[in-house]
PDB file of N, CA, C and O in Angstrom, chain B, residues numbered from 101:
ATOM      1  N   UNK B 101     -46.029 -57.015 -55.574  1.00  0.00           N
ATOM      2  CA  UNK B 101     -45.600 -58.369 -55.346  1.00  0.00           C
ATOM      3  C   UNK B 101     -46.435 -58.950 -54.212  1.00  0.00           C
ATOM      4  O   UNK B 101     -46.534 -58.341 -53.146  1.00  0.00           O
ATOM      5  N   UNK B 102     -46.855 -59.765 -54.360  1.00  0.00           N
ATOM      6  CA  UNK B 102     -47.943 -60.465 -53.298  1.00  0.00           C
ATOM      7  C   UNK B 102     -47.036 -62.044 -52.771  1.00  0.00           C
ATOM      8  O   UNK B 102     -46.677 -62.938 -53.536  1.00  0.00           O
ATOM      9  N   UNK B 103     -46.904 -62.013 -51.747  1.00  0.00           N
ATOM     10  CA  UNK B 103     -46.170 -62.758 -50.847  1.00  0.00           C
ATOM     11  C   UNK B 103     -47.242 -63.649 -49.518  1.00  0.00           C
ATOM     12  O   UNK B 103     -48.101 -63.046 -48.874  1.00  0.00           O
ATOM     13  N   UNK B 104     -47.034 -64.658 -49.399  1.00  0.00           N
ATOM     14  CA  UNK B 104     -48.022 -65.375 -48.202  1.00  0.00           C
ATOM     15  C   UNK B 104     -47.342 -64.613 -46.600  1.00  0.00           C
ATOM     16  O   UNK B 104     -46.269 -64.781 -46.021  1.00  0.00           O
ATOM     17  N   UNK B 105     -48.220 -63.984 -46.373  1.00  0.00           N
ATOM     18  CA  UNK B 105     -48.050 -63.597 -44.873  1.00  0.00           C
ATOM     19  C   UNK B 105     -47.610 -64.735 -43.666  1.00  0.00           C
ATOM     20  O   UNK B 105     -48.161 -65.826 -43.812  1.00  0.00           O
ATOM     21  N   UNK B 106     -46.958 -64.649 -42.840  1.00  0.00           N
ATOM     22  CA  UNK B 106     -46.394 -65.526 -42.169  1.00  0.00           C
ATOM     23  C   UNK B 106     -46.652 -64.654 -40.541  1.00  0.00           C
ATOM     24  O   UNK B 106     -46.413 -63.467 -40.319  1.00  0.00           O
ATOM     25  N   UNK B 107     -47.057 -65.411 -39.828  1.00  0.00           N
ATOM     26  CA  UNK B 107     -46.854 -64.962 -38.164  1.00  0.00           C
ATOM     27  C   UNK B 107     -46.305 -65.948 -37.712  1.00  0.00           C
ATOM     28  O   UNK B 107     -46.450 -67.165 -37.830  1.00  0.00           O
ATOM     29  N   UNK B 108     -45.395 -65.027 -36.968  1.00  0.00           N
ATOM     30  CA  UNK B 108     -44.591 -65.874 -36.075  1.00  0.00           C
ATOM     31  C   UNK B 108     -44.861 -64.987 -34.548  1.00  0.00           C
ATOM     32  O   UNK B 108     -45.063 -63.838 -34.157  1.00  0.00           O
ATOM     33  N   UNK B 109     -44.684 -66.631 -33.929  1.00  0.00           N
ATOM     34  CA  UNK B 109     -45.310 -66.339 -32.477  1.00  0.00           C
ATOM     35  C   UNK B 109     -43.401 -66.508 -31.684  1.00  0.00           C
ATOM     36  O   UNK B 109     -42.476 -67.004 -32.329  1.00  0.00           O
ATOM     37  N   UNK B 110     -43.241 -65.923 -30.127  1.00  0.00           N
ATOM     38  CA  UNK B 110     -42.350 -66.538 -29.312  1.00  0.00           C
ATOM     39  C   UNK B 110     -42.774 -67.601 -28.517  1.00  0.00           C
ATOM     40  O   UNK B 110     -42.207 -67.578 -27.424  1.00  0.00           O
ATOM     41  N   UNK B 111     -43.569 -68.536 -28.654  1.00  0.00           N
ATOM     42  CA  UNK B 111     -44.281 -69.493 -27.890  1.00  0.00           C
ATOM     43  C   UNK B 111     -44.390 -69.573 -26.780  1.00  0.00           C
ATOM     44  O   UNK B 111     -44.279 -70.595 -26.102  1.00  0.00           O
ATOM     45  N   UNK B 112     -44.733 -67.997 -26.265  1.00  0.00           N
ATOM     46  CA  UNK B 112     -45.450 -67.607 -24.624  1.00  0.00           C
ATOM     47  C   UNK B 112     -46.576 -68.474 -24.849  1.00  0.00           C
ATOM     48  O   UNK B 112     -47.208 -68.762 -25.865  1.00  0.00           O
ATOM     49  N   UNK B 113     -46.691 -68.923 -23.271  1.00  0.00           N
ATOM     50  CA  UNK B 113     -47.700 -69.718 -22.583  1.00  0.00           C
ATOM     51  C   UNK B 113     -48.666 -68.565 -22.377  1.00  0.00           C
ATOM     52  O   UNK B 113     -48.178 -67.457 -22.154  1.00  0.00           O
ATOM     53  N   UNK B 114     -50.038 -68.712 -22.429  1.00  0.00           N
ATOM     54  CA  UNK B 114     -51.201 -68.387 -21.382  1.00  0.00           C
ATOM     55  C   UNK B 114     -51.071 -68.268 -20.365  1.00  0.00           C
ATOM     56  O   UNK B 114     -51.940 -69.135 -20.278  1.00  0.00           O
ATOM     57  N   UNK B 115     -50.750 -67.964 -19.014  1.00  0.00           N
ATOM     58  CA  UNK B 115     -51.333 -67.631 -17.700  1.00  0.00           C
ATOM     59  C   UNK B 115     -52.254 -68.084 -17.530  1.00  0.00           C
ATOM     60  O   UNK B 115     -53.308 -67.947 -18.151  1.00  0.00           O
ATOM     61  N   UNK B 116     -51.876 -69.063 -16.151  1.00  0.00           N
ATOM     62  CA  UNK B 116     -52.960 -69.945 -16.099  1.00  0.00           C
ATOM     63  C   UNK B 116     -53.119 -69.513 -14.951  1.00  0.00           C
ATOM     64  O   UNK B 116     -52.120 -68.901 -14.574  1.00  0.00           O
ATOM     65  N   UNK B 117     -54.303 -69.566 -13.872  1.00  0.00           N
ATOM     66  CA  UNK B 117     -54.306 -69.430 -12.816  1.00  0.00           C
ATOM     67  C   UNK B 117     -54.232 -70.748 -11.795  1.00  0.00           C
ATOM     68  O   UNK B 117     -54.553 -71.876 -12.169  1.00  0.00           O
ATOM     69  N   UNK B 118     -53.762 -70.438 -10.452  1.00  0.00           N
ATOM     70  CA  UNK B 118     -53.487 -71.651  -9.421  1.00  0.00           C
ATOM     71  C   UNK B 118     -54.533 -71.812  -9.593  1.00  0.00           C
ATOM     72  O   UNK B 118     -55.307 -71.047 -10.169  1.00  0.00           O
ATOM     73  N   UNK B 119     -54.874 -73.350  -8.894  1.00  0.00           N
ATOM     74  CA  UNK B 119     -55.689 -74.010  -8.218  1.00  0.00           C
ATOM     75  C   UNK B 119     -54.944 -74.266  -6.924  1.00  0.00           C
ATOM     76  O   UNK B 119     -53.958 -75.002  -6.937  1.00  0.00           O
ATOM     77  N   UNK B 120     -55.389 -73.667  -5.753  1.00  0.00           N
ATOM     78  CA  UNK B 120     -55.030 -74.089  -3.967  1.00  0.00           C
ATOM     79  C   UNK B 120     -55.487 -74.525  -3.723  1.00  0.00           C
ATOM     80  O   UNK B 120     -56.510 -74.167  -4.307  1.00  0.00           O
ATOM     81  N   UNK B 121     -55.852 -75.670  -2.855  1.00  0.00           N
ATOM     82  CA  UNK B 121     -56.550 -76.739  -2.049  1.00  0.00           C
ATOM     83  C   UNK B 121     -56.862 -75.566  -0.752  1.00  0.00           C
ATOM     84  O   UNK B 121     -55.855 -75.103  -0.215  1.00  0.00           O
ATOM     85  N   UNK B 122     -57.983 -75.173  -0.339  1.00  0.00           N
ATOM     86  CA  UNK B 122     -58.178 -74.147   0.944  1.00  0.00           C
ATOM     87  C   UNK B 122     -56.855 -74.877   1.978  1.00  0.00           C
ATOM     88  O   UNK B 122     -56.301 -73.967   2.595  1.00  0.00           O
ATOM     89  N   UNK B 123     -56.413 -75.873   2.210  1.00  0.00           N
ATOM     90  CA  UNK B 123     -56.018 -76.291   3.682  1.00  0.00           C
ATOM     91  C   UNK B 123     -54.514 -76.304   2.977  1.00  0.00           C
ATOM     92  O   UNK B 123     -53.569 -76.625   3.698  1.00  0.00           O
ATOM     93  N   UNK B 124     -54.277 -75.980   1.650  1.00  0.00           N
ATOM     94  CA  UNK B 124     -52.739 -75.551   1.457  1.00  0.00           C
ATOM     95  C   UNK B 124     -52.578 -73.714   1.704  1.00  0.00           C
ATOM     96  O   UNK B 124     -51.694 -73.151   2.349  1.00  0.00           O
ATOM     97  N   UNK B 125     -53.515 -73.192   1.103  1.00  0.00           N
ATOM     98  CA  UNK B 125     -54.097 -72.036   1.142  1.00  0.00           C
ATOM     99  C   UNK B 125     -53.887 -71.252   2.792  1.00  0.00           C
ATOM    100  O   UNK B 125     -53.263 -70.214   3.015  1.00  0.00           O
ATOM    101  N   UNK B 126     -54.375 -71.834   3.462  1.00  0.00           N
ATOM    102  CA  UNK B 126     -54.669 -71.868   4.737  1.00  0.00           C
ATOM    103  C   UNK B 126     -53.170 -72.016   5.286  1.00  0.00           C
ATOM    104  O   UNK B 126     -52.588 -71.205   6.006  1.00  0.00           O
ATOM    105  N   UNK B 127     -52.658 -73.260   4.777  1.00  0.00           N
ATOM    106  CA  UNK B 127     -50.911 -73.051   5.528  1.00  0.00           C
ATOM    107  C   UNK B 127     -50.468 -71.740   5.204  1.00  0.00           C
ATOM    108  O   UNK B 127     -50.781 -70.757   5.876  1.00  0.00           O
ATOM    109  N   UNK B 128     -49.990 -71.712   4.532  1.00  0.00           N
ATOM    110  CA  UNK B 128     -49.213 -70.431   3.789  1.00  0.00           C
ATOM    111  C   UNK B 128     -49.640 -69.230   4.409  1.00  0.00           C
ATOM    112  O   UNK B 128     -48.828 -68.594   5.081  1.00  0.00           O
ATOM    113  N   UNK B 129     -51.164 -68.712   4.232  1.00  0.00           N
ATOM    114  CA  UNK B 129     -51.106 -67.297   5.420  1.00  0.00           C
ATOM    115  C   UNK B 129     -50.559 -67.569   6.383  1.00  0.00           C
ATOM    116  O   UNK B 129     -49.724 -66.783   6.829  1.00  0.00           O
ATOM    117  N   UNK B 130     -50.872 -68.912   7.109  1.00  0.00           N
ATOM    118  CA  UNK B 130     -50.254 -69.064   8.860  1.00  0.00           C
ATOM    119  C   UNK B 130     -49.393 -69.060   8.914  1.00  0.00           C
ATOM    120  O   UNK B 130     -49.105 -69.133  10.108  1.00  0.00           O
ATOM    121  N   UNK B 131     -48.128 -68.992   8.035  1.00  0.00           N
ATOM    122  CA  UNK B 131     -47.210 -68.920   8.548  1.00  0.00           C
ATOM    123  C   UNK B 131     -46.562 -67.459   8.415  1.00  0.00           C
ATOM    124  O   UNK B 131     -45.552 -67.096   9.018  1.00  0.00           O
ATOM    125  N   UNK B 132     -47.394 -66.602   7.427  1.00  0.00           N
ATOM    126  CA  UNK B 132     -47.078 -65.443   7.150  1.00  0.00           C
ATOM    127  C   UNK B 132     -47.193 -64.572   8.870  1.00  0.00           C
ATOM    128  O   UNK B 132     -46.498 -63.686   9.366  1.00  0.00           O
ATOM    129  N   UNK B 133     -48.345 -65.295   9.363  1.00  0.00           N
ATOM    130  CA  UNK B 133     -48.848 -64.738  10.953  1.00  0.00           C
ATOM    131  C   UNK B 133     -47.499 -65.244  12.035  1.00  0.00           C
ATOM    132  O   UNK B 133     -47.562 -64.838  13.196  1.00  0.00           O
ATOM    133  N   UNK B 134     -46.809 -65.752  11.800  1.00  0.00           N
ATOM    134  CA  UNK B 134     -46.094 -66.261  12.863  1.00  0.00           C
ATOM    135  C   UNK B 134     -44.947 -65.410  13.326  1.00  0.00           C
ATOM    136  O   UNK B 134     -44.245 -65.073  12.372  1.00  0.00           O
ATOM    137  N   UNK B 135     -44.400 -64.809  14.850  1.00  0.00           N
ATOM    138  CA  UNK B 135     -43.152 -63.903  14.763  1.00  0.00           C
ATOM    139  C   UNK B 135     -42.208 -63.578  14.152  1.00  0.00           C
ATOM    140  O   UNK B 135     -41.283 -64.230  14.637  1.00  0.00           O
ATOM    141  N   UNK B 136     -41.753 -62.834  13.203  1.00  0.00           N
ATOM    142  CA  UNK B 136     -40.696 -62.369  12.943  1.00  0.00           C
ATOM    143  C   UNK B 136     -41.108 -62.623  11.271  1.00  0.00           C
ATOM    144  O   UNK B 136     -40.548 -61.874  10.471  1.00  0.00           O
ATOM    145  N   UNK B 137     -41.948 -63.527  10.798  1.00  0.00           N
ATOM    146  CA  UNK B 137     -42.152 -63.724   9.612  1.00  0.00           C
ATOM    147  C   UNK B 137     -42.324 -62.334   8.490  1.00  0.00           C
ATOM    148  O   UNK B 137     -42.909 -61.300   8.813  1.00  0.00           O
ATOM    149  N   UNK B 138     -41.618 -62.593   6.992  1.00  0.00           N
ATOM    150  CA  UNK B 138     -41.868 -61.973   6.062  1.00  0.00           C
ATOM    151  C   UNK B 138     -42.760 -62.582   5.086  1.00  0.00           C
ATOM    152  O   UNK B 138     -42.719 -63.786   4.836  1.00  0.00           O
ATOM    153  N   UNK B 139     -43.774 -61.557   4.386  1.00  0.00           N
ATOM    154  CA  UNK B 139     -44.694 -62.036   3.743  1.00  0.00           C
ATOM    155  C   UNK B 139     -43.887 -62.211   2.386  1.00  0.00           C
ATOM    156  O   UNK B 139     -44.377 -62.919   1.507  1.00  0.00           O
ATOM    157  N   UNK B 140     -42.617 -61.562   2.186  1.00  0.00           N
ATOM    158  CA  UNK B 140     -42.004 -61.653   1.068  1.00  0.00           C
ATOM    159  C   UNK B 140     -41.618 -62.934   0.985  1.00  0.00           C
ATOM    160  O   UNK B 140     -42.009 -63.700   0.105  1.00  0.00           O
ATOM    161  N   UNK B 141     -40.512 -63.353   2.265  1.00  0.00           N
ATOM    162  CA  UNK B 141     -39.969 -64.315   2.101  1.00  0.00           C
ATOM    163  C   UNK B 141     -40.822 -65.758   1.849  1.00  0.00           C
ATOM    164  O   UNK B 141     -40.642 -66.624   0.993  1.00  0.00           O
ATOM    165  N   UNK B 142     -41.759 -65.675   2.867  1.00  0.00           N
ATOM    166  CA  UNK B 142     -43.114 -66.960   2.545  1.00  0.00           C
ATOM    167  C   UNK B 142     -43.357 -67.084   1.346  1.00  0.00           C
ATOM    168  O   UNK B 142     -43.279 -68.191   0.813  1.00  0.00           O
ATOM    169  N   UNK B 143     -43.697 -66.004   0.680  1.00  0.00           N
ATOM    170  CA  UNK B 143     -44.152 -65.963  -0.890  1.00  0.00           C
ATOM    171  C   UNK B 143     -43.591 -66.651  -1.905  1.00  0.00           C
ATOM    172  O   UNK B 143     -44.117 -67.245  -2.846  1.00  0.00           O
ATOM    173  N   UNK B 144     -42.078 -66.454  -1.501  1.00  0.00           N
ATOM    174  CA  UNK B 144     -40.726 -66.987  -2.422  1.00  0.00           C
ATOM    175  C   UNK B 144     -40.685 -68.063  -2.385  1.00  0.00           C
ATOM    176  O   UNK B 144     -40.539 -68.873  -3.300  1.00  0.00           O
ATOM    177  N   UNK B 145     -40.858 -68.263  -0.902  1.00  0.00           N
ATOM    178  CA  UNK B 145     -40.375 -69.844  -0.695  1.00  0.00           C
ATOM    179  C   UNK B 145     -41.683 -70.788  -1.266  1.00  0.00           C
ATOM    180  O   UNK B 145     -41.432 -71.992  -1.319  1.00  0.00           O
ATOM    181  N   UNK B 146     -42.957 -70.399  -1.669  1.00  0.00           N
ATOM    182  CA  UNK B 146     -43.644 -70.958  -2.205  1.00  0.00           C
ATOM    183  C   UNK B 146     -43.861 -70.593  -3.493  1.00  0.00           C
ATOM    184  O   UNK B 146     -44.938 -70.966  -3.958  1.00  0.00           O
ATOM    185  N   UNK B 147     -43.373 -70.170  -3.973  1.00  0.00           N
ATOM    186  CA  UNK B 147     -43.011 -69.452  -5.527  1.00  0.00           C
ATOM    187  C   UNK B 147     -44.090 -68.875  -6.010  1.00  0.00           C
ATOM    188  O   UNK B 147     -44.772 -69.482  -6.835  1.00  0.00           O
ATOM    189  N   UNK B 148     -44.470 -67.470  -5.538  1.00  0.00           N
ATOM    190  CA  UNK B 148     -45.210 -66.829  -5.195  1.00  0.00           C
ATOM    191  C   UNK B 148     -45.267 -65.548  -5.106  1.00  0.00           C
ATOM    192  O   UNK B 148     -44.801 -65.222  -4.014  1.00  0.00           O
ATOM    193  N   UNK B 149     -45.803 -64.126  -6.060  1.00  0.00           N
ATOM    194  CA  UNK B 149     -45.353 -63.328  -5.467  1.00  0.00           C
ATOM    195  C   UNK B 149     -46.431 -63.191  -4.219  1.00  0.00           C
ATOM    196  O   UNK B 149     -47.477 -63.780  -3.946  1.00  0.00           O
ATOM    197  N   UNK B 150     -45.422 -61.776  -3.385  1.00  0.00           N
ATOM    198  CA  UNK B 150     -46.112 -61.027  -2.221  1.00  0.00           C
ATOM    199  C   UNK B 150     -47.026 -60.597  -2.192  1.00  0.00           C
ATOM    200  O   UNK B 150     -47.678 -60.507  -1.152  1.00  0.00           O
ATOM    201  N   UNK B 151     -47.430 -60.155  -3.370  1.00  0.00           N
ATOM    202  CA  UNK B 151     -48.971 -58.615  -3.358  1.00  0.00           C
ATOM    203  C   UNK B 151     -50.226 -60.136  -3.073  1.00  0.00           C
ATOM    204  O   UNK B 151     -51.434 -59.927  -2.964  1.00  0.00           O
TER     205      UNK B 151
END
């Protein structure tokens, strides 16, 4: 029996990569440098992971 093949997708996106402006770029480590700071928490709060 010969049947038309069908694919079906879950309509995942591509991964796109950021574009940072260096002087947004630039905030974000500095504040990772500042006392008491977590690189986790910075990350989050810019929706971001850590690594």
């Amino acid at each position: 029996m010969d049947a038309p093949m069908e694919l079906l997708t879950n309509g995942a996106r591509r991964r796109r990569n950021r574009q940072w402006p260096d002087d947004v770029k630039a905030r974000i480590v500095a504040e990772t440098l500042r006392p008491g700071a977590s690189v986790s928490a910075v990350a989050t709060r810019h929706g971001l992971k850590a690594n």
